[in-house]
C-alpha positions in Angstrom: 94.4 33.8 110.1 95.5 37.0 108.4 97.1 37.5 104.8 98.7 40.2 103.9 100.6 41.0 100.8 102.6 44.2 100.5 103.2 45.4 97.2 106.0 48.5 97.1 105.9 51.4 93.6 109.1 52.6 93.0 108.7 55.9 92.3 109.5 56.0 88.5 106.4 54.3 88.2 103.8 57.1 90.0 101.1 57.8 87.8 100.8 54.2 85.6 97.8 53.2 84.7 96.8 49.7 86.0 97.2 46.6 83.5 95.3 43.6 84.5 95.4 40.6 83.1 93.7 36.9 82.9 95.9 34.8 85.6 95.1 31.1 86.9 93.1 30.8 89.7 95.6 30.1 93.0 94.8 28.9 96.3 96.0 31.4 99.2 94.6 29.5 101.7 93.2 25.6 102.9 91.5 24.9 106.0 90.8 20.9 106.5 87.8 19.8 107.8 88.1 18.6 111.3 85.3 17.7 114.2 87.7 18.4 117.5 85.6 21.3 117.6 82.1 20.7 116.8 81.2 20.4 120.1 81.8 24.1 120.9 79.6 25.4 118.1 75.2 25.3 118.1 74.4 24.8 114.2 72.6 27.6 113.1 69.9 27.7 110.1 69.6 29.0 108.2 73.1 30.2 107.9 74.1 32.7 105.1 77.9 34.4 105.2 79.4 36.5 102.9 83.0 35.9 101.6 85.4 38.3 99.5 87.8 37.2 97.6 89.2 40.5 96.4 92.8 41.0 98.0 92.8 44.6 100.7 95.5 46.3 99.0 96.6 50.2 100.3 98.7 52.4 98.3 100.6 55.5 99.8 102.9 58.1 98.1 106.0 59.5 99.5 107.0 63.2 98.3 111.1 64.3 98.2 111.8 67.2 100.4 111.1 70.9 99.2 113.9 72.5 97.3 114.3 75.9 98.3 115.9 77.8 95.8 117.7 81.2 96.1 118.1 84.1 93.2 121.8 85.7 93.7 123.3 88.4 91.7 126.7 90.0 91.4 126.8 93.2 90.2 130.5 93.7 88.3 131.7 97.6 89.2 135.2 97.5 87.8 137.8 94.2 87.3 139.6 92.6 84.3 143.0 94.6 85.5 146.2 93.4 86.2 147.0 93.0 89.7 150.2 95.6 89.8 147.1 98.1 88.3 145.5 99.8 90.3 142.4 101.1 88.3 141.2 104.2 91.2 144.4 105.7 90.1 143.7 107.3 86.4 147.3 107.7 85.8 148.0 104.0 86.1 144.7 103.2 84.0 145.7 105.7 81.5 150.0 104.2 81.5 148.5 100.6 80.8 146.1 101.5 77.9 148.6 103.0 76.0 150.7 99.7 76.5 148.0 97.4 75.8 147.5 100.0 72.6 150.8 99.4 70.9 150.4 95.6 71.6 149.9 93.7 68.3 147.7 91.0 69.6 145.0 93.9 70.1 144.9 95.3 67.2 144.2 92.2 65.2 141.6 91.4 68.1 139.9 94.6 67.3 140.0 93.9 63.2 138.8 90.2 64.3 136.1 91.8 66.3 134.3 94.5 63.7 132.7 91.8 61.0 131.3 90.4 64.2 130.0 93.4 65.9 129.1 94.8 62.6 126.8 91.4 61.9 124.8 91.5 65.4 124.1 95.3 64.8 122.7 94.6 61.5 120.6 92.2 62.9 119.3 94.5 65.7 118.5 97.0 63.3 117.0 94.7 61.0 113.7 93.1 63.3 112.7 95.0 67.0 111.9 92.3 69.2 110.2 94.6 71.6 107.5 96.2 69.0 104.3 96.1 69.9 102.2 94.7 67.1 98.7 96.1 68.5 99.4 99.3 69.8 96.8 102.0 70.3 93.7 99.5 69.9 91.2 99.4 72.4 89.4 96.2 73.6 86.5 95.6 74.9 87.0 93.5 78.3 83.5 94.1 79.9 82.4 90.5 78.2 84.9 88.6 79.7 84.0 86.8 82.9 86.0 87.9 86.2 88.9 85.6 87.4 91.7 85.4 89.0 95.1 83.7 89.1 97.4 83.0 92.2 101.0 84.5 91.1 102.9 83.5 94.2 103.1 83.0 98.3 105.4 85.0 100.6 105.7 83.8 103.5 107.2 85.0 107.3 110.7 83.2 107.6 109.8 83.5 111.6 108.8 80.3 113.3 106.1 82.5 115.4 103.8 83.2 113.2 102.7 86.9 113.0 99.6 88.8 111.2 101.0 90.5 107.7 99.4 93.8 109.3 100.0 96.0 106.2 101.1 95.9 102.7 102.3 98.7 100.7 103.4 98.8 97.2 106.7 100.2 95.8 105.4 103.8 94.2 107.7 103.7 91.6 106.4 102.0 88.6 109.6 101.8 86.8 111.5 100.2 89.5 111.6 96.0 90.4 108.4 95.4 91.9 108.4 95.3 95.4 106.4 95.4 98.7 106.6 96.6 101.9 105.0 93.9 104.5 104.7 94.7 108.6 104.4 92.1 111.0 102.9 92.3 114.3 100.6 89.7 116.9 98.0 92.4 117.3 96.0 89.9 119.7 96.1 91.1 123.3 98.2 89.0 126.0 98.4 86.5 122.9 99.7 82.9 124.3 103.0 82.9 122.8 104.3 85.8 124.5 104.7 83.4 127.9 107.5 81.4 126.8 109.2 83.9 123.9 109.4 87.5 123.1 107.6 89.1 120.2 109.4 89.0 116.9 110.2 92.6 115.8 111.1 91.4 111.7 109.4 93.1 109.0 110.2 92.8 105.3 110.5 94.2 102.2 110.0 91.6 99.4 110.5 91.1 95.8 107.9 89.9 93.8 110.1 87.9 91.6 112.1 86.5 94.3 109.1 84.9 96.8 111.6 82.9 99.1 113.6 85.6 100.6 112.7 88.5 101.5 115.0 91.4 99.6 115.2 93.5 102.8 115.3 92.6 106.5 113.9 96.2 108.8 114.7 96.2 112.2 112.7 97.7 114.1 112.7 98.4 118.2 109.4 97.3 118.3 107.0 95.0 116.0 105.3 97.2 112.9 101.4 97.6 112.8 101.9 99.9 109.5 105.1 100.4 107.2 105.2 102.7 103.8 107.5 104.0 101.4 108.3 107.7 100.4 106.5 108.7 97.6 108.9 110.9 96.6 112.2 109.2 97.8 111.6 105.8 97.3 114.4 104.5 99.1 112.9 105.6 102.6 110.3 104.4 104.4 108.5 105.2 107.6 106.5 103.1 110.2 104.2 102.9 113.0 105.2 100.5 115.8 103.2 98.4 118.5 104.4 100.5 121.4 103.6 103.8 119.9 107.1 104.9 118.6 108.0 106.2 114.9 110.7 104.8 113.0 112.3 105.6 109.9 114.4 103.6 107.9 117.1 104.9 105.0 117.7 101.8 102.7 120.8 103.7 101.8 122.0 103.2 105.0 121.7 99.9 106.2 123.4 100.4 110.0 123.6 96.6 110.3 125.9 93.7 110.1 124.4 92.4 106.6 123.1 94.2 103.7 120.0 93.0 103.4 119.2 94.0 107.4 118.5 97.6 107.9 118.2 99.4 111.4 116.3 102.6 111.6 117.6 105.7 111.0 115.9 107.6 113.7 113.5 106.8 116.0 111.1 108.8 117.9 111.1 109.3 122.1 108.6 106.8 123.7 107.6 109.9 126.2 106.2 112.2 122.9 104.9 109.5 120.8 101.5 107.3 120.9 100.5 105.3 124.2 98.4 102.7 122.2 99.8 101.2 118.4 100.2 103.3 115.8 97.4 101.9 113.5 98.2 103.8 110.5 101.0 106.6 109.1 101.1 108.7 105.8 103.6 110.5 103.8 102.2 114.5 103.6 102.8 116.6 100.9 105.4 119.0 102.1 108.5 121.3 100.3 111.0 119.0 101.7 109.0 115.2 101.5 110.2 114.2 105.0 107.2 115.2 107.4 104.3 112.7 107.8 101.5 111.9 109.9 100.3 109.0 112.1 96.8 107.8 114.2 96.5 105.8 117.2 93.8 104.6 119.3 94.7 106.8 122.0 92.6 109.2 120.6 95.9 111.3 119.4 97.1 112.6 115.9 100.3 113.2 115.4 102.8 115.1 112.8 106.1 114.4 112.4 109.3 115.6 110.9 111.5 112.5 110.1 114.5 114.5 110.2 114.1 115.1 114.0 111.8 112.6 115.6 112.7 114.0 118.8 109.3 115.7 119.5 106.0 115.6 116.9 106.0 118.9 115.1 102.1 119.1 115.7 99.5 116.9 117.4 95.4 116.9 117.8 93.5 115.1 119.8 90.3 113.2 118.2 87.4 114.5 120.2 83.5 115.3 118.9 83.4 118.4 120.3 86.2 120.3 122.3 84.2 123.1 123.7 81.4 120.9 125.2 84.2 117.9 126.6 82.5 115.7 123.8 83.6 111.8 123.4 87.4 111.1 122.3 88.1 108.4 119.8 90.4 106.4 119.0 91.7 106.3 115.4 92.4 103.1 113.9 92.8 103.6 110.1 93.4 107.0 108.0 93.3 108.1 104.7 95.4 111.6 103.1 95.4 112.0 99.7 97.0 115.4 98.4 94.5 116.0 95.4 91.4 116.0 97.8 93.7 119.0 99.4 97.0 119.1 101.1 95.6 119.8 104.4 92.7 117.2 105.0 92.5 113.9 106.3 90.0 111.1 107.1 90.2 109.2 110.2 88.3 105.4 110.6 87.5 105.5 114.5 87.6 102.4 116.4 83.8 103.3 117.8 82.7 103.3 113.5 82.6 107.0 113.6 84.1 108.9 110.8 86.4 112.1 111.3 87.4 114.5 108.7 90.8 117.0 109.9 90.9 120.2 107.9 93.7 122.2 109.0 92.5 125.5 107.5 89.5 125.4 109.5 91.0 124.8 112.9 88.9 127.6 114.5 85.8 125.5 114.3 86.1 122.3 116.6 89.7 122.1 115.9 89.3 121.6 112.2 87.4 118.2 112.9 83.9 117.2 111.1 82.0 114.6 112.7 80.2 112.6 110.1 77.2 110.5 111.3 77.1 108.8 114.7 73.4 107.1 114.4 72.5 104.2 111.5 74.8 105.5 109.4 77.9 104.8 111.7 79.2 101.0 111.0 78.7 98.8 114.1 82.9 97.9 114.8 86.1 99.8 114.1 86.6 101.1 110.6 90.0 98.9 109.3 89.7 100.5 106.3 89.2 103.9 104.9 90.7 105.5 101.3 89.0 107.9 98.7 88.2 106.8 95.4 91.1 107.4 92.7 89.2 109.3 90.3 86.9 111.4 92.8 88.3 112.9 95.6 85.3 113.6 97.3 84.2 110.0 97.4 85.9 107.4 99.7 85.3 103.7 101.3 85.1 102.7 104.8 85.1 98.8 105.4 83.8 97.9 109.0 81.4 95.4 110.9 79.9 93.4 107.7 79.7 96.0 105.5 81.6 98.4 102.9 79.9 101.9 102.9 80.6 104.8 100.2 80.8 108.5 101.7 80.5 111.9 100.4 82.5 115.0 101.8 79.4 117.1 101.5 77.2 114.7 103.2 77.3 113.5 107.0 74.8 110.0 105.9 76.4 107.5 103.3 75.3 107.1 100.1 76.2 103.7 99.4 75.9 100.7 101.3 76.8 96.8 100.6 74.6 94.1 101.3 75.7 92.4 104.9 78.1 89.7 104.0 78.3 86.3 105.5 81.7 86.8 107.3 82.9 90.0 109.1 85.0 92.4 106.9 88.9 92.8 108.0 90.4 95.5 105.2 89.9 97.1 101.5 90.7 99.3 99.0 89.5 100.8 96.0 91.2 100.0 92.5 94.0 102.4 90.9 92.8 102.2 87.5 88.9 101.3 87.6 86.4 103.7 88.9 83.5 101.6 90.3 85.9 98.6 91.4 86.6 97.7 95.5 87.7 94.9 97.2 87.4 93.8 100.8 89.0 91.2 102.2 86.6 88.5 104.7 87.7 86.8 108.2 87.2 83.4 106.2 89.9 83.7 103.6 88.0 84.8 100.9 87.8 88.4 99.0 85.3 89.8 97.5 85.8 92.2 94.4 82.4 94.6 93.7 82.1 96.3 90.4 79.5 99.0 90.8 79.5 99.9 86.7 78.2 96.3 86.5 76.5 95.4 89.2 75.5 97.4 92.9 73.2 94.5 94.7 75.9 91.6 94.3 79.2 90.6 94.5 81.3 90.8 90.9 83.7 88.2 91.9 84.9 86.3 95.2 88.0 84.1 95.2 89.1 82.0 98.3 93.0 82.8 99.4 93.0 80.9 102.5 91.7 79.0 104.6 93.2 82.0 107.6 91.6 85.0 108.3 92.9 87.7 105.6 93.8 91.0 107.6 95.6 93.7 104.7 95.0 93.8 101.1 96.8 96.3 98.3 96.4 96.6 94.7 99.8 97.8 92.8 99.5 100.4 90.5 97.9 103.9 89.6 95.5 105.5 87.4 97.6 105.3 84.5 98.6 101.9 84.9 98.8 98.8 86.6 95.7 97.4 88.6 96.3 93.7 88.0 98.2 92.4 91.1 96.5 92.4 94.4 98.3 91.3 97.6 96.7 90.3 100.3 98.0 89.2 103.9 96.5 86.8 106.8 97.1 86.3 110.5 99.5 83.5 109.6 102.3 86.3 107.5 101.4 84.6 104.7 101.2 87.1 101.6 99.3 86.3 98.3 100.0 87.6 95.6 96.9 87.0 92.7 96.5 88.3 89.3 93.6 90.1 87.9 91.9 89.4 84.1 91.5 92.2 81.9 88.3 93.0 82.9 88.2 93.6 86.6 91.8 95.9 85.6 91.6 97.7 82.4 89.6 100.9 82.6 85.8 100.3 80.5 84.5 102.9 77.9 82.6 106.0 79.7 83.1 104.6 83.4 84.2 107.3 85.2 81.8 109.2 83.8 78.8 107.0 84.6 80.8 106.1 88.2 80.6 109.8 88.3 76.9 110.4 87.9 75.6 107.1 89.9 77.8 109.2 92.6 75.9 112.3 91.9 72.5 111.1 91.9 73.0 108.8 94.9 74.4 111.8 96.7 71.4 114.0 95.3 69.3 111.8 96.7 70.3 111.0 100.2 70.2 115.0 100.1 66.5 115.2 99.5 65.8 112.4 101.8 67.4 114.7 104.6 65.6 117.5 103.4 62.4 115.7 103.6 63.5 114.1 107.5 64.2 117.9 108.7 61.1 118.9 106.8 58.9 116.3 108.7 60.8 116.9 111.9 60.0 120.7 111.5 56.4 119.4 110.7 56.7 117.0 113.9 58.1 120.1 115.8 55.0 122.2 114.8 52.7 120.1 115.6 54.1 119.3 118.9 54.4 123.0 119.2 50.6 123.3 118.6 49.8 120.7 120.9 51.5 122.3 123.7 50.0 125.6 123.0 46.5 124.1 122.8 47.3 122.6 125.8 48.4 125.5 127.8 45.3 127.5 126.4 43.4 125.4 128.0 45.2 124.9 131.1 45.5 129.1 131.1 41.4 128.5 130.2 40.7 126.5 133.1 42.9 129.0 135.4 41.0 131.5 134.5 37.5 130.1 135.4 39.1 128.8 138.5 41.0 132.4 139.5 36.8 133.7 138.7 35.6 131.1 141.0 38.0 132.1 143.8 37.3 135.7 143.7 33.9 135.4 143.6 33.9 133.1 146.7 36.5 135.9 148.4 34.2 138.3 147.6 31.6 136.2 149.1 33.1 135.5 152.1 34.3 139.0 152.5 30.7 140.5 151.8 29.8 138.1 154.7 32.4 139.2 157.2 31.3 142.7 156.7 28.0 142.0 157.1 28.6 139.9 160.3 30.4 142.9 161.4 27.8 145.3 161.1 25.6 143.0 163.0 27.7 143.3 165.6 28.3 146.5 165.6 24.3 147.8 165.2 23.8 145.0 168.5 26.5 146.8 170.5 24.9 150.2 169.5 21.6 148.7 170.5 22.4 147.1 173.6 23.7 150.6 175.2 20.2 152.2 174.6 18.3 149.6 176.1 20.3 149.6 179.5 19.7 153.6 179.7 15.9 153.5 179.4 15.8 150.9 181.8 17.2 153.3 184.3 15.1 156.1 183.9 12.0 153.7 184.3 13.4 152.3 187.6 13.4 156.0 189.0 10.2 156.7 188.2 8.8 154.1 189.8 
């Protein structure tokens, strides 16, 4: 016997509280008492059962489909002529205004029109709508307790789902706010290259417009890094999976639609990288079109965008070039004009920091080798970029740690606690000194605040439940610092918000980020001045150990060399004397014979 009772909401009546009410009791169910089939049943006792009258009832909820909505424009150049005008031609523009002029109908228009007109002006003038109430007032922010808020989700249009390998912001702050994102499928013979091709689609996307993308790229081969021109906005440049460089002129689309853009130029697969191009920057140059790009082929490479056909310069990442030292592989780099137009930091796939000065390319090719021992992370550096407001200070994120370097020092100075997940990517923040985030293989990023805090974590927020892989925060020192993007091995793009107080800039911190810098750095100084003072000690000391040691030795080879030359002159003092021995007995012998002769002839 089974009951069953299905009970259907409409939808209009989701969410309704229950109402229950006092009903008659009702019989579902009557079994009569029978005994056909006592005999196949033992009485038990004692018996106890348990009965419940309460009806099983499930209830399940059925969503409409997603609406996907798309923002259009239409931007209105010239129209509102007569057909038989054609308005290109000034003479015909010029013929029809004077007839539309003399018309009657206009001129009361225009009389109609002026009260009106007149009327909104005065009521422009009267109250600005865009003033700003509270200008010039500083507040205080440090109180309020970090959060964050998710703004909006971008995600890849492609059915194969890439990693978001790099996000770059749109450098001009007066512009729509935008973002560059490349996609690539970093992981090596990946599965889903059997049955497909890799998708080559990278994007440009608005952030008020998170369905579509704003811009299609095109390139020849997937992106691993993508990032506009500083100084002309409207090009970009990017690294690609099979080594080349491409750059794109959003001027100059090349394709069948506007929103897809082919490359303007690309570089020659025989002169470019043999491994993906991890990383590229915009240099400062006269002209803004040269840049620079890393690989983990162990080459760096400059280019001139306006002739790809051959780098313009190239160096290879090695320790030491006289000696054949160890070549590494670069996998993230960091050039920042203000630290000086001719350096650059390279993340090494081994965890070994590289710093390229140009002017010094006597020495080593121009290449500082910062620690290879405890100081080195453990895994490839993913991240590396100098702090905003002191050049000489940058971040490296690596293994399960973010570590703070020094130009003037080979050790870091500051080191993270290990986290619980390995680190994928970070960055420091435009506007606040002491602010970094790093993003986790678990989904979540963590935001440190070293004018608050150095031994924990200010603030962590869970994106995803993917493994985040870029991050970027939009803005610079002067403004901006709130929105942080952040990208997962799925092409998913988040986009949070930041409160006030993990954004605005505090009273005095650059100042005190300054001197915890400073003193941090002035002490991992006289910690290496103490280690080569005790190894100079230790080197003494060993150096007086061997010396006692070989007096010794030199001691006991002395008393030995004695020893010997006594027992030479021993044995020589013998040898002589055995000698004259022999020589008195042959002396002797002679004599004896002769007297025994004259006695025989006497007789």
């Amino acid at each position: 016997m089974e009951l069953a009772h299905l009970y259907v909401k409409k939808r209009r009546e989701f969410g309704k509280h229950c109402k229950f009410a006092a009903v008659p009791a009702e019989l579902l169910e009557a079994i009569p008492v029978t005994d056909a089939y006592q005999s196949n049943y033992i009485m038990r006792n004692p018996s106890i059962a348990c009965f419940d009258t309460a009806p099983h009832m499930s209830e399940h909820e059925a969503n409409t489909e997603r609406l996907v909505t798309k923002s259009s424009s239409m931007r209105h150049m010239e129209g509102g002529w007569p057909k038989d005008v054609d308005f290109t031609e000034q003479s015909d523009v010029s013929r029809f205004r004077k007839k539309a002029e003399k018309d009657e109908d206009y001129k009361g228009s225009v009389k109609a029109l002026g009260p009106i007109v007149a009327r909104c002006m005065k009521q422009v003038n009267t109250i600005d709508i865009y003033e700003e109430y509270f200008e010039g007032d500083n507040v205080d922010h440090s109180s309020e307790p970090p959060s964050a808020k998710g703004l909006a989700v971008f995600r890849d249009p492609n059915e194969v789902k890439r990693t978001a390998t790099s996000i770059n912001w749109h450098p001009d702050p007066s512009a729509p706010v935008k973002l560059a994102v490349s996609y690539s499928i970093l992981n090596f013979q990946d599965s889903r290259f059997a049955n497909s091709r890799m998708p080559q689609q990278s994007y440009i996307w608005d952030v008020l417009n998170p369905n579509m993308p704003d811009t299609e790229l095109l390139p020849p081969s997937p992106l691993c890094c993508l990032r506009f021109n500083p100084k002309n906005t409207d090009s970009l440049v990017g690294g690609s999976y099979n080594g080349l460089i491409t750059f794109y002129d959003l001027r100059r689309s090349g394709a069948a639609t506007s929103k897809e853009t082919l490359p303007f130029s690309t570089s020659v697969i025989e002169k470019s990288h043999h491994d993906p191009v991890y990383d590229v920057f915009w240099i400062n140059s006269k002209t803004g079109n040269q840049c620079v790009s890393v690989s983990t082929d162990g080459q760096m490479l400059w280019w001139d965008t306006r002739r790809l056909s051959e780098p313009t310069d190239s160096l290879q990442l090695c320790t030491d070039v006289k000696s054949n030292g160890q070549v590494l592989g670069g996998s993230s780099l960091e050039y920042n004009s203000e630290a000086g137009p001719s350096k650059y930091l390279i993340g090494t796939e081994q965890g070994v920091v590289l710093m390229v000065n140009l002017k010094n390319r006597k020495q080593n090719n121009g290449i500082t080798v910062f620690d290879q021992g405890p100081g080195k992370h453990h895994g490839p550096i993913y991240s590396i970029q100098r702090n905003p407001a002191n050049s000489k200070c940058f971040l490296t994120i690596g293994d399960w740690t973010a570590r703070i370097w020094m130009e003037d020092l080979r050790t870091p100075i500051m080191t993270t606690k290990y986290h619980s997940s390995y680190l994928t990517s970070g960055c420091w923040s435009p506007t606040r000194a002491g602010v970094f985030f790093v993003t986790r293989m678990d989904g979540v990023v963590d935001i440190w605040d070293y004018f608050y805090r150095q031994n924990e974590v200010a603030y962590s927020h869970k994106v995803c439940d993917s493994m985040l892989s870029s991050i970027a925060v939009q803005g610079t020192s002067q403004q901006g610092g709130k929105l942080v993007a952040m990208g997962d091995v799925t092409g998913t793009v988040s986009l949070l918000e930041l409160c006030e107080s993990l954004a605005v800039p505090q009273a005095n911190e650059r100042k005190a980020i300054d001197l915890m810098f400073e003193r941090e750095m002035k002490q991992e100084k006289n910690l290496e001045a103490r280690e080569r003072e005790l190894r100079r000690q230790r080197a003494q000391e060993a150096e007086g150990r061997n010396k006692d040691a070989q007096d010794k030795k030199d001691a006991k080879d002395e008393k030995m060399e004695a020893l010997l030359r006594k027992v030479d002159a021993d044995f020589l003092a013998m040898i002589k004397e055995a000698e004259d021995d022999e020589s008195k007995a042959a002396e002797s012998s002679p004599m004896e014979g002769a007297t025994q002769d004259i006695m025989n002839e006497e007789k």
